[in-house]
N, C-alpha and C positions, 0 to 999 in steps of 0.2 A: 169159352168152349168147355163141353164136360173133361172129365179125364184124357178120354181116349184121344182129344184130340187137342193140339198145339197151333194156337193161330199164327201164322206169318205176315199175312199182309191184307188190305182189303181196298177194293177198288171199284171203280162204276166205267161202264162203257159206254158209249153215245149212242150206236146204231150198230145194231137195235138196243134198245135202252136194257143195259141188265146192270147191278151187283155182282161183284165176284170176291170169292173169299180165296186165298188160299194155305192151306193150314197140313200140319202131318198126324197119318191117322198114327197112333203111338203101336196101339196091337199090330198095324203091318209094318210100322216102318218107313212108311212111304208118303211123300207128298201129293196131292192132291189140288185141283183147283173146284170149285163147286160155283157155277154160274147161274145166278136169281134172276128171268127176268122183271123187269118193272113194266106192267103193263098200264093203260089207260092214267097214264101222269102225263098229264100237261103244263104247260106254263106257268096256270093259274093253281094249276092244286095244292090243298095243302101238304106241304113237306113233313111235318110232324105227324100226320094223321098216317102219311104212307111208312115212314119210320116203326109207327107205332104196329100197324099191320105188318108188317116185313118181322119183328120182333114175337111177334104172338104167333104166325103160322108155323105148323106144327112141323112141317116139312125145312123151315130153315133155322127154325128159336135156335138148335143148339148149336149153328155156324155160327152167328151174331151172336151170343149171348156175351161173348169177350168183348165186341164192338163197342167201344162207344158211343150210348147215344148221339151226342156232338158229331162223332166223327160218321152217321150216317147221312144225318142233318145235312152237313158242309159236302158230301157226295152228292146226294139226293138234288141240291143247290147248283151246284156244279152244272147238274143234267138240266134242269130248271132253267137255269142261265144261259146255258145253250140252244134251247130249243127258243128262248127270246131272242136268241140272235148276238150274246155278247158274244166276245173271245175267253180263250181260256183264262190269258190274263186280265183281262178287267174283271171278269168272277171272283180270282183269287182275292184279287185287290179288295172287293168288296165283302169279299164273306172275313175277308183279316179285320176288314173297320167293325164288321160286327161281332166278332168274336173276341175284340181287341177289349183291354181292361185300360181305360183311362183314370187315372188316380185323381185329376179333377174334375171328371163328370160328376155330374148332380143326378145320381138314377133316382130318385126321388120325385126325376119331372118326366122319366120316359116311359113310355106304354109298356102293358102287359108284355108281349112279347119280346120288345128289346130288354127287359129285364132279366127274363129267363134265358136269352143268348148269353147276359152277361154273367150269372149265375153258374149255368154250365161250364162258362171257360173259368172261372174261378174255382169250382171244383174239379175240373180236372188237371189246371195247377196245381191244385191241393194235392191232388192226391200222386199226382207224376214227383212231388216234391216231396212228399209223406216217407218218413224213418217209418218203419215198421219191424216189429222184434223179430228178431233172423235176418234181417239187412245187415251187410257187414260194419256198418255206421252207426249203428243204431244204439241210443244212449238212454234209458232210464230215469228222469224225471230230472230234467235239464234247467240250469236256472240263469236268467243273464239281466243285466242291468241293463237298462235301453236311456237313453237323453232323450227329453222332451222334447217334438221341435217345436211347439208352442206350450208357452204357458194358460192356464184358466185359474179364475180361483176356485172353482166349485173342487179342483183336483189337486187342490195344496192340501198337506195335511193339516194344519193347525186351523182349519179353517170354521171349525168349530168340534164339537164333540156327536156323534151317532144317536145321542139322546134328540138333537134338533130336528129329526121326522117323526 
């Protein structure tokens, strides 16, 4: 959000299908809810393409602009998965498997788009986990020794000299 405004929370309704933000304007003081709706989304539509409109129109860009793309995505889906007919809980369930980071998947074999869900939640790990200067944590050029948990030899030192490429 720009300045003036402080976002608190952001939500989607089912019926009738809208976004809702709500945030406090700073100049009055006062909270605020500001309700989007989402028209002609169905089942089938794409969720990123309405995300990306919801972002650009000039009437809501600067409610959303704090929003995380992700976190419009996983609303948008929410509404999605309802109007398919799941429940709330089997949605959850599944927008977790996809947002989830498995440290033994192979994303190397999965499509375009499961790549990009997994991407996103990776950076916004990053970034919900990110020191930044003016954090009261926050430390200046930090060094630590890590244990291998596997060895290679390509990443032993002695393994030859930088003259060998």
């Amino acid at each position: 959000m720009s300045h003036q405004y402080s976002l608190q929370k952001c939500g989607i309704r089912f019926d009738p299908p809208a976004l809702f933000v709500t945030y406090t304007d700073k100049s009055a003081g006062k909270t605020r809810c500001r309700t989007m709706p989402i028209r002609n989304f169905t089942k089938t539509s794409t969720v990123g393409r309405f995300v990306e409109d919801f972002r650009k129109n000039p009437r809501h860009k600067k409610y959303l602009e704090d929003v995380p793309k992700s976190q419009l995505e996983k609303l948008l889906r929410l509404l999605q998965d309802n109007l398919r007919g799941l429940s709330l809980d089997q949605s959850l369930n599944e927008i977790r498997k996809e947002y989830s980071i498995d440290p033994n998947e192979d994303l190397n074999k999965v499509d375009e788009e499961t790549l990009r869900k997994k991407k996103t939640a990776m950076e916004d790990s990053f970034e919900k986990n990110r020191k930044k200067p003016g954090d009261s944590d926050f430390e200046y050029e930090v060094e630590r020794d890590f244990q291998p948990v596997e060895t290679c030899e390509w990443d032993s030192a002695d393994s030859g000299s930088d003259a060998d490429f």
